[in-house]
NUVO-34897 format. One line per field, with one value per atom (N, C-alpha, C): residue in one letter; residue number from 0; x, y, z. Coordinates in steps of 0.02 Angstrom, whole numbers, plus 50000, padded with zeros to 5 digits. Atoms other than C-alpha are relative to their C-alpha. Example, Ala and Ser with C-alpha at 12.3 -4.5 7.8 and 13.67 -1.06 7.14 Angstrom:
! NUVO-34897
r = [A; A; A; S; S; S]
k = [0; 0; 0; 1; 1; 1]
X = [50045; 50615; 50045; 49958; 50684; 49961]
Y = [49941; 49775; 50060; 49941; 49947; 50055]
Z = [50000; 50390; 50000; 49997; 50357; 50037]
END
This chain:
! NUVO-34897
r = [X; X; X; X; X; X; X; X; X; X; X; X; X; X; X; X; X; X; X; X; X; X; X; X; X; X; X; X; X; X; X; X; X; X; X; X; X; X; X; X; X; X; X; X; X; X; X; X; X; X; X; X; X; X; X; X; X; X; X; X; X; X; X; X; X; X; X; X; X; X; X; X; X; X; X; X; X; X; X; X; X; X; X; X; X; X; X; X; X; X; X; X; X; X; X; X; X; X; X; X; X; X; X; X; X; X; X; X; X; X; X; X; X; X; X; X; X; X; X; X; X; X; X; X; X; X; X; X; X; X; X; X; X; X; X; X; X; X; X; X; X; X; X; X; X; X; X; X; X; X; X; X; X; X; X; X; X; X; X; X; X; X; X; X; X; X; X; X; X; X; X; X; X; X; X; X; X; X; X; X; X; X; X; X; X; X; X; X; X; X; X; X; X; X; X; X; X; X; X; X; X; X; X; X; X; X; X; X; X; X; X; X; X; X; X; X; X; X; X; X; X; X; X; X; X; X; X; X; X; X; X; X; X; X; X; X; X; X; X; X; X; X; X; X; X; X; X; X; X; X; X; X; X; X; X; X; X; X; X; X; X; X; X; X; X; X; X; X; X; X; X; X; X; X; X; X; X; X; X; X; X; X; X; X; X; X; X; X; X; X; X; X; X; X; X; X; X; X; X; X; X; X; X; X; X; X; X; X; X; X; X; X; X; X; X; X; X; X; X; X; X; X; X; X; X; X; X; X; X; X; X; X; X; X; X; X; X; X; X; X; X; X; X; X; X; X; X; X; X; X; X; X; X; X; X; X; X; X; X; X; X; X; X; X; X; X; X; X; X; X; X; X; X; X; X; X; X; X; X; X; X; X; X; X; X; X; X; X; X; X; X; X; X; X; X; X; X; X; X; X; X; X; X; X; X; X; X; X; X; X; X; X; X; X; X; X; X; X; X; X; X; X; X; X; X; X; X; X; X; X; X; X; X; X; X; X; X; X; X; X; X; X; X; X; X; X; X; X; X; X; X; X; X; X; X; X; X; X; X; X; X; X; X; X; X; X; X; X; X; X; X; X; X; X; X; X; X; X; X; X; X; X; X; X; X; X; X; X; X; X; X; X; X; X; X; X; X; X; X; X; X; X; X; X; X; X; X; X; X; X; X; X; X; X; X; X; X; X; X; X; X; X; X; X; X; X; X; X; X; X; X; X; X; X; X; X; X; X; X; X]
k = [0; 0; 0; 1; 1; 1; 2; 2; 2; 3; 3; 3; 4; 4; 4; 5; 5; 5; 6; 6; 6; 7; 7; 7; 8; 8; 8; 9; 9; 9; 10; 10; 10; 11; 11; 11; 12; 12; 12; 13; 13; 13; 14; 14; 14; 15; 15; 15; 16; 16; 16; 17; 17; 17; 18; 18; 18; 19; 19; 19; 20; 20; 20; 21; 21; 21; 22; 22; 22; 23; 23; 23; 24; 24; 24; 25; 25; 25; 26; 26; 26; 27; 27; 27; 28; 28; 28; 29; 29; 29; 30; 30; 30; 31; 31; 31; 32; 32; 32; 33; 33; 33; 34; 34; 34; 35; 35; 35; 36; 36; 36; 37; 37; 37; 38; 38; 38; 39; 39; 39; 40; 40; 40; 41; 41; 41; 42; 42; 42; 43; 43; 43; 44; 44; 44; 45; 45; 45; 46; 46; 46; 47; 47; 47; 48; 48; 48; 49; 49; 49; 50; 50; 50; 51; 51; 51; 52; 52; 52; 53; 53; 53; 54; 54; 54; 55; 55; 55; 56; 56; 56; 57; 57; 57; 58; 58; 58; 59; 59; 59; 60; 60; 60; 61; 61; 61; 62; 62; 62; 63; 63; 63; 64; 64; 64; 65; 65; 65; 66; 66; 66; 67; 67; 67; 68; 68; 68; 69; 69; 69; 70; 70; 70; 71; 71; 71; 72; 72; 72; 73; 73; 73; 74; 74; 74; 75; 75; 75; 76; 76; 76; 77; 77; 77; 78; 78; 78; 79; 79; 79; 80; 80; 80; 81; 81; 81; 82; 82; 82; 83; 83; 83; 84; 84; 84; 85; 85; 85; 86; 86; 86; 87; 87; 87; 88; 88; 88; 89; 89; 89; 90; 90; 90; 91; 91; 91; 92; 92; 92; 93; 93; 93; 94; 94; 94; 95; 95; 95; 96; 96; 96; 97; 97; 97; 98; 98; 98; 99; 99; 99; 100; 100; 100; 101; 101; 101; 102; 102; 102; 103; 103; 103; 104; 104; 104; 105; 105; 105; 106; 106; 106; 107; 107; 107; 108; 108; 108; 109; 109; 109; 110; 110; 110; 111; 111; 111; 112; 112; 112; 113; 113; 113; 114; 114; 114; 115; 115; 115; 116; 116; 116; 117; 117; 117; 118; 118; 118; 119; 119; 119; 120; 120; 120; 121; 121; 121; 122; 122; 122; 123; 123; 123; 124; 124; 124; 125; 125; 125; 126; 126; 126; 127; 127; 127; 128; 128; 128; 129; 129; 129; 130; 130; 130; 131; 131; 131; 132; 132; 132; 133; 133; 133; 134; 134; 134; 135; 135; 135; 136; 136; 136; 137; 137; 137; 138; 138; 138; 139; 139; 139; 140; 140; 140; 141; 141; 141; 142; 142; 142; 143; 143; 143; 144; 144; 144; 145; 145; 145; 146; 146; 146; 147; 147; 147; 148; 148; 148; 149; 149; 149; 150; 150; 150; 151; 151; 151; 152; 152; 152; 153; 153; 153; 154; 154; 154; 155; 155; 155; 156; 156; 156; 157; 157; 157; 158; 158; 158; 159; 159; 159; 160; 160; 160; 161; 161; 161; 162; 162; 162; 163; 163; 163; 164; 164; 164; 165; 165; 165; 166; 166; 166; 167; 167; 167; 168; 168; 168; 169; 169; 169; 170; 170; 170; 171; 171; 171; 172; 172; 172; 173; 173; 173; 174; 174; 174; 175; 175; 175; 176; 176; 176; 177; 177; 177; 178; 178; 178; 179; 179; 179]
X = [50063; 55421; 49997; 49962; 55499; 49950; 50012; 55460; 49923; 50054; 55291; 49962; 50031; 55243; 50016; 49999; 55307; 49956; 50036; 55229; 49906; 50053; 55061; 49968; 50006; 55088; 49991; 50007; 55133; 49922; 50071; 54975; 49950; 50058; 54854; 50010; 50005; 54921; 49994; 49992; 54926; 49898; 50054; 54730; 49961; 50040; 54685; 50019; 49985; 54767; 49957; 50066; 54652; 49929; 50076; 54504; 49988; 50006; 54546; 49999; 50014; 54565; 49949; 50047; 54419; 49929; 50060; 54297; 49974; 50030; 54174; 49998; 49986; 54182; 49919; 50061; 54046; 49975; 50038; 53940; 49963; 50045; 53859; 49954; 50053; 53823; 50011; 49979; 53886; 49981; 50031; 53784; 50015; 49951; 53876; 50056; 49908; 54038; 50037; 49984; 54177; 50016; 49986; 54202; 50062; 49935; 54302; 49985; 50002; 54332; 50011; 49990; 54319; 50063; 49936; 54488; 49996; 50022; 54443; 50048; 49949; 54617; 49999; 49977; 54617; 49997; 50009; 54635; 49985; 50014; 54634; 49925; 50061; 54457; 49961; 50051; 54331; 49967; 50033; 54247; 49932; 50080; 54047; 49984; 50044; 54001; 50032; 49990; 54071; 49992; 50018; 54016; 50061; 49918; 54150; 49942; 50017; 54132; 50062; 49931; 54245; 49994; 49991; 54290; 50036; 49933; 54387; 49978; 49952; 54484; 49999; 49985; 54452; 50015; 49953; 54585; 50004; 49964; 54614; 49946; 50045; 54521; 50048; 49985; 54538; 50044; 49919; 54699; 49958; 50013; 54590; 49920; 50084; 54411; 49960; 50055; 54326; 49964; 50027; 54336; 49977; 50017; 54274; 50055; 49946; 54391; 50020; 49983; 54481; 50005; 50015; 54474; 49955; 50072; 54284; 49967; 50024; 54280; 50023; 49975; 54380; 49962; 50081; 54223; 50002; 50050; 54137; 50038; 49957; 54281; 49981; 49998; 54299; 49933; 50045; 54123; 49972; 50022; 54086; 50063; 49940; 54257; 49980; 50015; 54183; 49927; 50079; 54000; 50010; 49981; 54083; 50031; 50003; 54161; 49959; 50068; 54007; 49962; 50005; 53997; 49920; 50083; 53794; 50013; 49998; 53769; 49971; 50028; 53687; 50072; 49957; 53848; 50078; 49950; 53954; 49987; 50044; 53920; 50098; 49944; 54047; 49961; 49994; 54072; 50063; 49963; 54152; 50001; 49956; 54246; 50024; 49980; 54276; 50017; 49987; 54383; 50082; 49924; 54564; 49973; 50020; 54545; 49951; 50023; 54445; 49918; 50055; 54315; 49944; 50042; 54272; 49980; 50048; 54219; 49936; 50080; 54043; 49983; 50041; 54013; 49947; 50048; 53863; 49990; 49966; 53854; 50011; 50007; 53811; 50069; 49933; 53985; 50062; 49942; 54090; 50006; 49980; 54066; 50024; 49962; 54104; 50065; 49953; 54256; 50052; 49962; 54302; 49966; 50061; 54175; 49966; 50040; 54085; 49965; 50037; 53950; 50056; 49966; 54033; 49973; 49993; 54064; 49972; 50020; 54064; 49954; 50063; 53900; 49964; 50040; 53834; 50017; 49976; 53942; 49999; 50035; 53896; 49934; 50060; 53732; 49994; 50021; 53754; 50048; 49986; 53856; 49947; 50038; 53723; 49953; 50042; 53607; 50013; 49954; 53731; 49985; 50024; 53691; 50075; 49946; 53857; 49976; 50017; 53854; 50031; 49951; 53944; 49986; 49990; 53997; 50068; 49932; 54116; 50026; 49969; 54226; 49960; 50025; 54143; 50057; 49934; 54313; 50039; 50003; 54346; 49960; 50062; 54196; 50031; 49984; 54245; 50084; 49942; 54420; 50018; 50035; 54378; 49944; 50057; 54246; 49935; 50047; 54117; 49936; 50049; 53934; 49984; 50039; 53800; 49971; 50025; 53713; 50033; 49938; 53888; 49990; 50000; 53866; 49943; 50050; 53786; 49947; 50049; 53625; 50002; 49987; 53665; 50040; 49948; 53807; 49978; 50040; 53773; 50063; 49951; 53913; 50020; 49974; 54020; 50046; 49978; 54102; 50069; 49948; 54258; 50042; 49966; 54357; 50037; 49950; 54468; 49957; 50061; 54315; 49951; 50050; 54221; 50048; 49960; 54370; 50006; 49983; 54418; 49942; 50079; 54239; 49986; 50006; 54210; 50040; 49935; 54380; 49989; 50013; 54315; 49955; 50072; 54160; 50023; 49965; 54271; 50010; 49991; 54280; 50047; 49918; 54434; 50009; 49994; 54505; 50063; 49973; 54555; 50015; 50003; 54637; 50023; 50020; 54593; 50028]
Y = [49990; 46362; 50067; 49947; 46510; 50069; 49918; 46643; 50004; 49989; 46575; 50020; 49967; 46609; 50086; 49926; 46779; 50026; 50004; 46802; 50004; 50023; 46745; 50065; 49952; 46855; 50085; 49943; 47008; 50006; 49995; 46980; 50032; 50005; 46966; 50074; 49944; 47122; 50064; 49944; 47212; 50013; 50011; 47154; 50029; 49940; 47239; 50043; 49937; 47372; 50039; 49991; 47393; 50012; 50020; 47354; 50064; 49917; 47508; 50048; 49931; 47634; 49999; 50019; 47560; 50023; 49976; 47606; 50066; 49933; 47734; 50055; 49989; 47888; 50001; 50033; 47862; 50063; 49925; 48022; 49962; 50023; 47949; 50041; 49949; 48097; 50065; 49951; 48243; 49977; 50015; 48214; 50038; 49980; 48242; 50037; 49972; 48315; 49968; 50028; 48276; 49915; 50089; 48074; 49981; 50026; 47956; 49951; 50060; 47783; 49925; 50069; 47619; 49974; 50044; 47538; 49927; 50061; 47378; 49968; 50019; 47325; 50041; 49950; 47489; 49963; 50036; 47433; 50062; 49961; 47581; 50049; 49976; 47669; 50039; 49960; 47783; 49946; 50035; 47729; 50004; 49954; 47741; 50003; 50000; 47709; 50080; 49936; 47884; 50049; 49945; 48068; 50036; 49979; 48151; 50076; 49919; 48351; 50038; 49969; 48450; 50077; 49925; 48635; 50008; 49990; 48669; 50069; 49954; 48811; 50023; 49988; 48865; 50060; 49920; 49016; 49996; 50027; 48926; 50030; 50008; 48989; 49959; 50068; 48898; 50018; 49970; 48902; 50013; 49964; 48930; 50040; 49978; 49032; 49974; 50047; 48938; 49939; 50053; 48781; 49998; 50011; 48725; 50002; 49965; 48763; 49948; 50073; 48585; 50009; 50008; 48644; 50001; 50007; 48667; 49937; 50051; 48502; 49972; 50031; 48442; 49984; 50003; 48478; 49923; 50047; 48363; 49921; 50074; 48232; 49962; 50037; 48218; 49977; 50032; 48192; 49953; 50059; 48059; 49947; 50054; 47976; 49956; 50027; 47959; 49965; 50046; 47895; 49949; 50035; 47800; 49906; 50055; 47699; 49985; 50044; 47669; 50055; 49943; 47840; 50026; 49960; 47900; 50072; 49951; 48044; 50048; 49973; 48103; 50010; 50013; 48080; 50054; 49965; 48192; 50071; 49907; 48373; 50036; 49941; 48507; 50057; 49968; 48664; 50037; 49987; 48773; 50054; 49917; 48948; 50009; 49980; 49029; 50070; 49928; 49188; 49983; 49983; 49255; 50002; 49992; 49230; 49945; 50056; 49060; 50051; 49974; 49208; 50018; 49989; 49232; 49939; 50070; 49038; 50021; 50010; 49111; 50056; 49958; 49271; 49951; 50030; 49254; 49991; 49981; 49234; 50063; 49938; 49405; 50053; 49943; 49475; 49942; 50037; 49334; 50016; 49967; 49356; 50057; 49918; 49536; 49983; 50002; 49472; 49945; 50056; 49305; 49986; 50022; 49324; 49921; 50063; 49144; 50009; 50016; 49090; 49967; 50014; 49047; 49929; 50074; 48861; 49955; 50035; 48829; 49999; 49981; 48878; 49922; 50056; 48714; 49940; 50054; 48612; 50041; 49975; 48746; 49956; 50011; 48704; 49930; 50070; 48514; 49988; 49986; 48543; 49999; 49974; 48635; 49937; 50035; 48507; 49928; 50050; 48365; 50012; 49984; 48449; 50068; 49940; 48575; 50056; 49928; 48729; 50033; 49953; 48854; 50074; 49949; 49012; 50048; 49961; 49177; 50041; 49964; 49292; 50064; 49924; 49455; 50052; 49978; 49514; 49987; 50008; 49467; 50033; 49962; 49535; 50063; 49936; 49700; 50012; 49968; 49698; 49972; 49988; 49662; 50028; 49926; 49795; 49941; 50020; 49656; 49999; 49981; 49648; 49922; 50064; 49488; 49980; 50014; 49522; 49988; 50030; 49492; 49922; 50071; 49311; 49968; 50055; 49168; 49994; 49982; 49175; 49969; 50059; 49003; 50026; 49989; 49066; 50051; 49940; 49142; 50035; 49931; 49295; 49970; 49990; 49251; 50062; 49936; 49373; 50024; 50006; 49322; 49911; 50079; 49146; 49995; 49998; 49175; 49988; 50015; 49180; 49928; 50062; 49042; 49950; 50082; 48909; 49994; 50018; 48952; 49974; 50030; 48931; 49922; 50090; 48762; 49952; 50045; 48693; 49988; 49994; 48739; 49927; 50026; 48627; 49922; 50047; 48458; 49996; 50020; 48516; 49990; 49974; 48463; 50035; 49966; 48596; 49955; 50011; 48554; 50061; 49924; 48705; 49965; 50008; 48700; 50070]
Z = [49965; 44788; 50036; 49941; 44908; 49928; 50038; 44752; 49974; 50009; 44709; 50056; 49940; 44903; 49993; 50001; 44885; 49949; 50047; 44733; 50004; 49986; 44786; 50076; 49956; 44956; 49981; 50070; 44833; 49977; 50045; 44743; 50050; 49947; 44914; 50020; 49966; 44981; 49945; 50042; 44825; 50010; 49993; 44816; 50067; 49938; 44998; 49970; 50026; 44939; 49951; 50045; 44791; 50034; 49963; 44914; 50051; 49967; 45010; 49958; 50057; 44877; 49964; 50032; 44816; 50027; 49947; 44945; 49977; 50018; 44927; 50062; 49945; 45064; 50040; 49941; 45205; 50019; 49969; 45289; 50048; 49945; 45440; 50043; 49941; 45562; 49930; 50029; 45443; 49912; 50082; 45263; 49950; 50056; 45120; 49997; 50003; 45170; 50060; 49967; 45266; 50005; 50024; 45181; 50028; 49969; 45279; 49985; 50022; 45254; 50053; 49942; 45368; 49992; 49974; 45429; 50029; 49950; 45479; 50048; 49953; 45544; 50045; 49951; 45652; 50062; 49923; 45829; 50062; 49965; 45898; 49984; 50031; 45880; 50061; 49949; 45976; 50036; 49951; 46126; 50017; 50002; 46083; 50058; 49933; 46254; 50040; 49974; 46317; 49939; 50007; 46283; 49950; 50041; 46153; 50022; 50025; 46188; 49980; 50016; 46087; 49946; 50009; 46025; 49995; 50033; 45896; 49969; 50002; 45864; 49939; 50065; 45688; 49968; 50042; 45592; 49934; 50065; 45440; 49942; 50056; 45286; 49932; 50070; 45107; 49972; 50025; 45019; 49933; 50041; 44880; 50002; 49951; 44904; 49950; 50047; 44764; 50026; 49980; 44854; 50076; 49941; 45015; 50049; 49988; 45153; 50027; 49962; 45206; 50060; 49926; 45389; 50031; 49986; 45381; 49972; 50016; 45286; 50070; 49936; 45439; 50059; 49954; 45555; 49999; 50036; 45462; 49997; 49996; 45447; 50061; 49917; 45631; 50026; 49948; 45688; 49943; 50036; 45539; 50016; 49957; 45613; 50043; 49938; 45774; 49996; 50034; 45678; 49963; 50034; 45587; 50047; 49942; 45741; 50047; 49949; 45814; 50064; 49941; 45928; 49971; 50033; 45911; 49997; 49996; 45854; 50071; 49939; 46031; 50038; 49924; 46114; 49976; 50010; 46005; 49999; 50009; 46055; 49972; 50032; 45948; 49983; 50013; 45951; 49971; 50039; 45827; 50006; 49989; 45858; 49947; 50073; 45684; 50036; 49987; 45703; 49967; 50010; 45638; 49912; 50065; 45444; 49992; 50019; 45451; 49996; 50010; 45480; 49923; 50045; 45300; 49966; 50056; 45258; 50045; 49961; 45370; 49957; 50037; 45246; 49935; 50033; 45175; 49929; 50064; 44992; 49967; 50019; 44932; 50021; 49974; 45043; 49965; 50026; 44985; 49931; 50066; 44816; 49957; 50000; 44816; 50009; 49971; 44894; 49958; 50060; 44795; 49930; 50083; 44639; 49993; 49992; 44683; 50062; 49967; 44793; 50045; 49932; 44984; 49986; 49988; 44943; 50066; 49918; 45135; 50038; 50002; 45159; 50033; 50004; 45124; 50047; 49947; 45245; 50069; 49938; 45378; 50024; 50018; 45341; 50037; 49982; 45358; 50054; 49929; 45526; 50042; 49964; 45601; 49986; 50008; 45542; 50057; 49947; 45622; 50087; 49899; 45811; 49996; 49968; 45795; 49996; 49976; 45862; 49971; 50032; 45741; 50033; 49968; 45826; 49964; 50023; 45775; 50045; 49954; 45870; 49979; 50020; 45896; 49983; 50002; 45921; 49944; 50064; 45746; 49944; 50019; 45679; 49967; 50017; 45713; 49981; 50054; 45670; 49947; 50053; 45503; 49972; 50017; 45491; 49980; 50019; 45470; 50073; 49952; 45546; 50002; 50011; 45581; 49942; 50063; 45431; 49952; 50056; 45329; 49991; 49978; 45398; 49969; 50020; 45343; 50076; 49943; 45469; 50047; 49971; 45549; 50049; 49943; 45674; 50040; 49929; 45842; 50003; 49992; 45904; 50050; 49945; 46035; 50031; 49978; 46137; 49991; 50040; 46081; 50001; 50006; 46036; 50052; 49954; 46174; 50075; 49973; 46293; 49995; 50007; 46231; 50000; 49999; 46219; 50072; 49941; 46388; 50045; 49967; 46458; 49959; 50014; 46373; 50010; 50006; 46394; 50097; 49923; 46599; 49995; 49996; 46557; 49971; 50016; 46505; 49910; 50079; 46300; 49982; 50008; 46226; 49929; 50043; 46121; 49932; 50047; 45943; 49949; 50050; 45817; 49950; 50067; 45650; 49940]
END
């Protein structure tokens, strides 16, 4: 009897198992990028009834420039994470500091392509950021030491004065910093 219980146990867990890889990925606040997936055992989970403000740190561009850049999908992860556990979208304010190399997932297409011969992939999950309520921002101080201007940029991002400036001023204002 002992091996048909195992057996039977074997089976059940093989069967969640299936039921998770099975799932399709979710977009709640962040529409169409950024797919995460419900945990239902999780125990640990966001707390919708409080304010999430957060400002992350983003250097990283794409290990390849064709695709989208997994630390600008990352955005998008994290605030469909926190939509996902039940957090409204009203209550998740982000901002995003692009500077160091993560600076060229914001050229616009016309400079990227010069640069990687395709249309700026990341474009489009800017796009549905900004749409989400985030604030995308670049180092000016970046900017120029890479000889680039505003009009290089995808039009969506405002200039900050520099990343080093703006984390420390928000991180004053209770944001917590995340680097990307």
């Amino acid at each position: 009897m002992k091996i048909y219980s195992k057996i039977a146990l074997l089976a059940f867990a093989l069967f969640l198992s299936i039921d998770a890889f099975s799932q399709t990925p979710q977009y709640p606040i962040v529409k169409g990028y950024g797919g995460i997936y419900e945990i239902p055992e999780a125990t640990e989970r966001p707390d919708p009834t409080i304010e999430y403000k957060i400002i992350v740190d983003l250097t990283s561009a794409a290990e390849d420039n064709k695709q989208i850049s997994r630390w600008v999908d990352n955005v998008a992860r994290m605030m469909n994470l926190h939509g996902l556990a039940g957090v409204p979208k009203e209550k998740i304010k982000v901002k995003v500091v692009v500077h160091g190399g993560g600076i060229f997932t914001l050229l616009n297409d016309e400079n990227y392509k010069e640069r990687f011969e395709v249309d700026n992939p990341n474009i489009k999950v800017y796009e549905a950021l900004k749409e989400a309520g985030a604030d995308i921002m670049v180092c000016g101080q970046s900017l120029i030491a890479r000889n680039l201007k505003q009009d290089d940029l995808w039009p969506g991002v405002r200039i900050a004065h520099s990343a080093l400036t703006t984390i420390t001023t928000y991180v004053q204002q209770g944001y917590v910093p995340l680097k990307f």
